[in-house]
TORKE-497955 format. One line per 5 residues: number of its first residue (from 0); their letters; for each residue y, z, x of C-alpha. Coordinates in Angstrom, 2 decimals, padded with zeros to 5 digits. Layout:
N
NUM) a) Y/Z/X; ...;
//
This chain:
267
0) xxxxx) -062.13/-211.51/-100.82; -061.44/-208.46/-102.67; -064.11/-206.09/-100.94; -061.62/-203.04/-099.40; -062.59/-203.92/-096.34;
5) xxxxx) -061.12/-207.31/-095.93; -057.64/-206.66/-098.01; -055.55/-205.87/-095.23; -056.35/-207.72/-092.12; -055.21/-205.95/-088.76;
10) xxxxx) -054.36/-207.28/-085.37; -053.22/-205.43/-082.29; -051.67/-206.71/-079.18; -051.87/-205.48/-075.33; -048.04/-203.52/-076.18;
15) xxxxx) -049.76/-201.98/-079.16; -047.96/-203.78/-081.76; -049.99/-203.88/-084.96; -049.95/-206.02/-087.43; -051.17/-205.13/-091.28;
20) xxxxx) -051.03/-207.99/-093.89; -051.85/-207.62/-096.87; -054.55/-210.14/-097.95; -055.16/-211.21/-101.51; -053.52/-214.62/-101.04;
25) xxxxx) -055.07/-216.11/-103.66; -053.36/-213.87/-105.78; -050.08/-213.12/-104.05; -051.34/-210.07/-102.93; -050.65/-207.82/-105.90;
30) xxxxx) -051.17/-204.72/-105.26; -054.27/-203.84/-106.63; -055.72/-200.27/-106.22; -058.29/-201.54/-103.98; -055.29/-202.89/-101.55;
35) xxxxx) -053.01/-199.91/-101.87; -056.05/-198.19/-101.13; -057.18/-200.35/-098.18; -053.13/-200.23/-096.50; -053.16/-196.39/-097.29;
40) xxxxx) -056.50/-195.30/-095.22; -054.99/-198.20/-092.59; -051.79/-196.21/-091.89; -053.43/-192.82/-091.89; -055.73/-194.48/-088.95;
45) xxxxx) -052.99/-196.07/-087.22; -050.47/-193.12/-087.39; -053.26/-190.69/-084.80; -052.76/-193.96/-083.00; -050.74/-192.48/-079.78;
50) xxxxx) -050.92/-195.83/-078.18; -049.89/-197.65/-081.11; -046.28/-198.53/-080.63; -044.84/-200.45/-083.80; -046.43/-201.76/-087.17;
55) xxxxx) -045.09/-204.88/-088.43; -046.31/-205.62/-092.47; -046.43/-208.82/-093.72; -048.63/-211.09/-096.26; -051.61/-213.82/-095.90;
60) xxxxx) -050.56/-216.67/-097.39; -047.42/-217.87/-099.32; -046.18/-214.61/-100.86; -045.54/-211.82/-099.03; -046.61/-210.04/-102.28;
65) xxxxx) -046.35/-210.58/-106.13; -046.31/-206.60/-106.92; -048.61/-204.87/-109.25; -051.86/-206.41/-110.39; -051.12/-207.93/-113.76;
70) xxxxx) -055.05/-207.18/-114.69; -054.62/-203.50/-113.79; -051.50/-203.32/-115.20; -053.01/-205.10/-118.79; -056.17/-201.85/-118.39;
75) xxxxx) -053.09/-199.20/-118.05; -051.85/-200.02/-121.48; -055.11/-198.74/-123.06; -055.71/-195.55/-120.10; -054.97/-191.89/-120.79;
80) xxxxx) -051.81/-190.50/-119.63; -053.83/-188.84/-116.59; -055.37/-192.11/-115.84; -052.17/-193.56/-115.36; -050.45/-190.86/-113.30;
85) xxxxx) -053.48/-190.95/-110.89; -053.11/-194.56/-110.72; -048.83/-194.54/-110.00; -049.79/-191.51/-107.46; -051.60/-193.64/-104.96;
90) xxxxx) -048.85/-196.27/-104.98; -046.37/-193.27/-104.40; -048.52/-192.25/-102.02; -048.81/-195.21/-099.91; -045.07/-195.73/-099.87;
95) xxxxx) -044.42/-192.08/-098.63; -046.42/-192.65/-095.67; -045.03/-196.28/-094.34; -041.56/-193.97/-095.16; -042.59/-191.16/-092.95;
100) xxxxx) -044.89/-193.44/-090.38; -044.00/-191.83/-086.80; -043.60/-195.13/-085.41; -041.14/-197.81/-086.28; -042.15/-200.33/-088.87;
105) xxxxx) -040.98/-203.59/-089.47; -041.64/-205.73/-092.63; -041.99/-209.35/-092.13; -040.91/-210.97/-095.51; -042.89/-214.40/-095.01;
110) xxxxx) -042.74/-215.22/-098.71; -041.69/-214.02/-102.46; -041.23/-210.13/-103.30; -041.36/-208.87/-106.21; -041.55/-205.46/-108.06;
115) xxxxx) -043.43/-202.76/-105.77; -043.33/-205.61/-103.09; -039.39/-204.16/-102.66; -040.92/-200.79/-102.07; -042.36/-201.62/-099.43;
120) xxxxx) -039.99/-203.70/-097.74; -037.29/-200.50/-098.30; -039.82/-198.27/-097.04; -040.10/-200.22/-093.79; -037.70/-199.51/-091.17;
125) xxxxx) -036.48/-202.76/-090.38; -037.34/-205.99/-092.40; -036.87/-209.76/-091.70; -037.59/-212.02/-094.31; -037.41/-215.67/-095.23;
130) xxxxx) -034.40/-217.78/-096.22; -036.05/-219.44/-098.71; -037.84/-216.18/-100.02; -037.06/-214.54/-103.54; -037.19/-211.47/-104.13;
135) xxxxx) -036.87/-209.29/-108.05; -037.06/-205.96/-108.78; -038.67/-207.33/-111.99; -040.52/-204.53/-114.14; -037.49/-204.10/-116.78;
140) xxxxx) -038.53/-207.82/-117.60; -042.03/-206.38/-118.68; -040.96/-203.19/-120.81; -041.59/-200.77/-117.75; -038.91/-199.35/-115.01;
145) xxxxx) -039.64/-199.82/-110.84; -040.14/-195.97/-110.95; -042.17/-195.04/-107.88; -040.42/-197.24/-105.46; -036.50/-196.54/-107.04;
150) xxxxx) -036.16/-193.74/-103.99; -037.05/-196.56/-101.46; -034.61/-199.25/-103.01; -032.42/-196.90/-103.58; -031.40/-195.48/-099.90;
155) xxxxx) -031.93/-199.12/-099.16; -029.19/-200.64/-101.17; -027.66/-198.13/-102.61; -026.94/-196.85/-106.56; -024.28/-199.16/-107.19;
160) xxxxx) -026.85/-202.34/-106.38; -029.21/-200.87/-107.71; -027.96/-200.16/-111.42; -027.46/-203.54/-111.57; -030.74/-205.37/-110.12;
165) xxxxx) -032.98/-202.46/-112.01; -031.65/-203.39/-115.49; -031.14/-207.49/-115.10; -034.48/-207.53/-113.37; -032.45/-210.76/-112.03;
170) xxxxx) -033.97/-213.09/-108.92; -032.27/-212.88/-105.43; -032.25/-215.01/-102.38; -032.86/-213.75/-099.29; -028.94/-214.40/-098.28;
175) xxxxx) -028.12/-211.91/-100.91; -030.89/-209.52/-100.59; -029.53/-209.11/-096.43; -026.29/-209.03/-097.78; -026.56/-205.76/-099.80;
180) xxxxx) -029.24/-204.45/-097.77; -032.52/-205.04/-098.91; -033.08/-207.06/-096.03; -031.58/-207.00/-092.58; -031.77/-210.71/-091.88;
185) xxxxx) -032.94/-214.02/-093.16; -033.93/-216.63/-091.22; -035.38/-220.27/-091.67; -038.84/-220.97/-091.44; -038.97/-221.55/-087.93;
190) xxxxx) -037.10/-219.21/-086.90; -039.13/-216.23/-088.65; -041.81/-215.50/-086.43; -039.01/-215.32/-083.16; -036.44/-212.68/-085.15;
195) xxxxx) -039.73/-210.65/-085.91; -039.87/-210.75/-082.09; -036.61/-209.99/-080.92; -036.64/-206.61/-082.95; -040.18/-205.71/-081.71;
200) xxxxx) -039.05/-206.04/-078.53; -035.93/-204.14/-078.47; -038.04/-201.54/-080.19; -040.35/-201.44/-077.91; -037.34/-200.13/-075.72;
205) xxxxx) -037.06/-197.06/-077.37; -039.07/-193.95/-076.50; -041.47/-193.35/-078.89; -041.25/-189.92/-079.24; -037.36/-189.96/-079.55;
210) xxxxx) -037.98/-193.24/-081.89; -040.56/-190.64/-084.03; -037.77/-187.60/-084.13; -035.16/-190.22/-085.08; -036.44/-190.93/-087.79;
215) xxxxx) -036.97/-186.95/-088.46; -033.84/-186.38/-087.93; -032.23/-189.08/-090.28; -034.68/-187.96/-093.01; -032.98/-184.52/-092.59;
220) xxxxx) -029.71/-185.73/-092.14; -030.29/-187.34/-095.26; -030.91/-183.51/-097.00; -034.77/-185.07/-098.02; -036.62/-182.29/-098.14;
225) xxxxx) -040.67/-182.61/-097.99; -041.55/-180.58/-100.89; -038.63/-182.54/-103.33; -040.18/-185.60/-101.97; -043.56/-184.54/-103.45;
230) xxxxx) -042.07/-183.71/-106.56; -040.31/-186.84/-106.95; -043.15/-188.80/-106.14; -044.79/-186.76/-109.35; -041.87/-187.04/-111.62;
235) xxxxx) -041.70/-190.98/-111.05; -045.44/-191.29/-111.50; -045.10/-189.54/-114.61; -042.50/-192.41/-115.65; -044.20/-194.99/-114.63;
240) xxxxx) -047.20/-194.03/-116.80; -045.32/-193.24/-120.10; -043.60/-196.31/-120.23; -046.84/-198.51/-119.16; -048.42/-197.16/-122.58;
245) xxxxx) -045.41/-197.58/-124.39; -044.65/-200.16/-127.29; -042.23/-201.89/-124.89; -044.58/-201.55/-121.75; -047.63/-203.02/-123.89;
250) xxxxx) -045.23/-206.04/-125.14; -043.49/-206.77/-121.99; -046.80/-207.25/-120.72; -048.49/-209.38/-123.73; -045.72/-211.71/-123.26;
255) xxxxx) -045.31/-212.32/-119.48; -050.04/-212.98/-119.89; -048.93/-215.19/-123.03; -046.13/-217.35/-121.13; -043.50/-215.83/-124.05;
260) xxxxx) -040.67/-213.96/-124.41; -040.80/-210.86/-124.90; -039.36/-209.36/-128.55; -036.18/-207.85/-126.94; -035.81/-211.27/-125.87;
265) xx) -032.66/-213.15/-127.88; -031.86/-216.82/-127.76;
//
């Protein structure tokens, strides 16, 4: 299962609607380096694409996707400093081009979300999840901060939302996650797969090179400027990999592989 080649599985339809989903079921599709890899070199193919129309992202299996890889994440604590920014780069790479993509993207929430999973459900254009899904910005839990995505979530749901899901690391339903944002609807089970539907097709009534310089336009509208988006993408990677080597990052982690609290943990 985890050779590159079969961790995202792609389908395409006569409209040239693609679907990418990531596929590591059997374990929640974290997002091993392999995978962000595998979804990276997927959307650089797809974006030459001039046929391609819309990408909807979505998960094999139960989860949609469990976030980082808790055995890469357990080889971090020991890597050098560059190690680690290398590693955070590719994530903030991937992210930066489903943000930019010149086609609309929707994310179809199918299951659970946690840490980077909220990344890339912010980075999509339009996402659809799951009543019954929950969803956690989760990493303060485990010592570490959700640096490389915190631009995504942020636009997403805003500062005020996310000061307060950042430092609680607290669960969400899907009700509340559409309520402040993170999501733009949630749907029962069996009603998932037709409100994917509906927005695909009133996307695919949009011209798609007035749908690519919308979303131009709103990124400068915005005041995001390429080269600060580079930087930022640097800076957070550089976060990310300080506090993954830290004593808290290193404990945070012991504890959620030992089924513990962690130290900070009182009561």
């Amino acid at each position: 299962m985890d050779k590159d080649q079969d961790l995202v599985r792609l389908e395409r339809d006569a409209r040239g609607v693609a679907t990418l989903a990531l596929n590591r079921p059997d374990r929640h599709n974290a997002l091993s380096a392999p995978l962000v890899g595998a979804l990276t070199a997927a959307l650089e193919r797809l974006a030459g694409d001039d046929a391609l129309r819309v990408i909807v992202l979505t998960g094999a299996g139960r989860s949609f996707c469990a976030g980082a890889d808790i055995g890469e994440m357990r080889a971090a604590a020991d890597a050098s400093q560059d190690d680690n920014e290398a590693d955070a780069r590719r994530l903030a790479t991937l992210l930066h081009r489903l943000d930019t993509f010149p086609r609309p993207t929707v994310a179809r929430v199918q299951g659970n979300a946690f840490g980077g999973a909220l990344g890339l459900i912010a980075a999509c254009d339009v996402a659809v999840g799951l009543d019954t899904a929950v969803l956690s910005l989760s990493e303060v839990r485990l010592g570490i901060a959700p640096a490389m995505i915190s631009p995504y979530v942020l636009r997403a749901i805003g500062p005020r939302q996310a000061r307060r899901l950042c430092l609680t690391g607290e669960r969400l339903d899907a009700a509340t996650a559409a309520r402040i944002g993170l999501l733009h609807e949630a749907v029962p089970a069996e009603r998932l797969d037709a409100a994917v539907a509906t927005v695909v097709t009133n996307l695919l009534q949009g011209a798609p090179g007035a749908q690519a310089r919308i979303k131009r336009l709103l990124a400068d509208v915005a005041g995001r400027d390429e080269a600060a988006e580079q930087e930022l993408a640097q800076s957070t990677a550089r976060w990310i990999a300080q506090m993954r080597a830290a004593p808290e990052g290193r404990e945070g982690l012991s504890a959620f592989l030992e089924k513990r609290p962690a130290r900070w943990v009182r009561g």
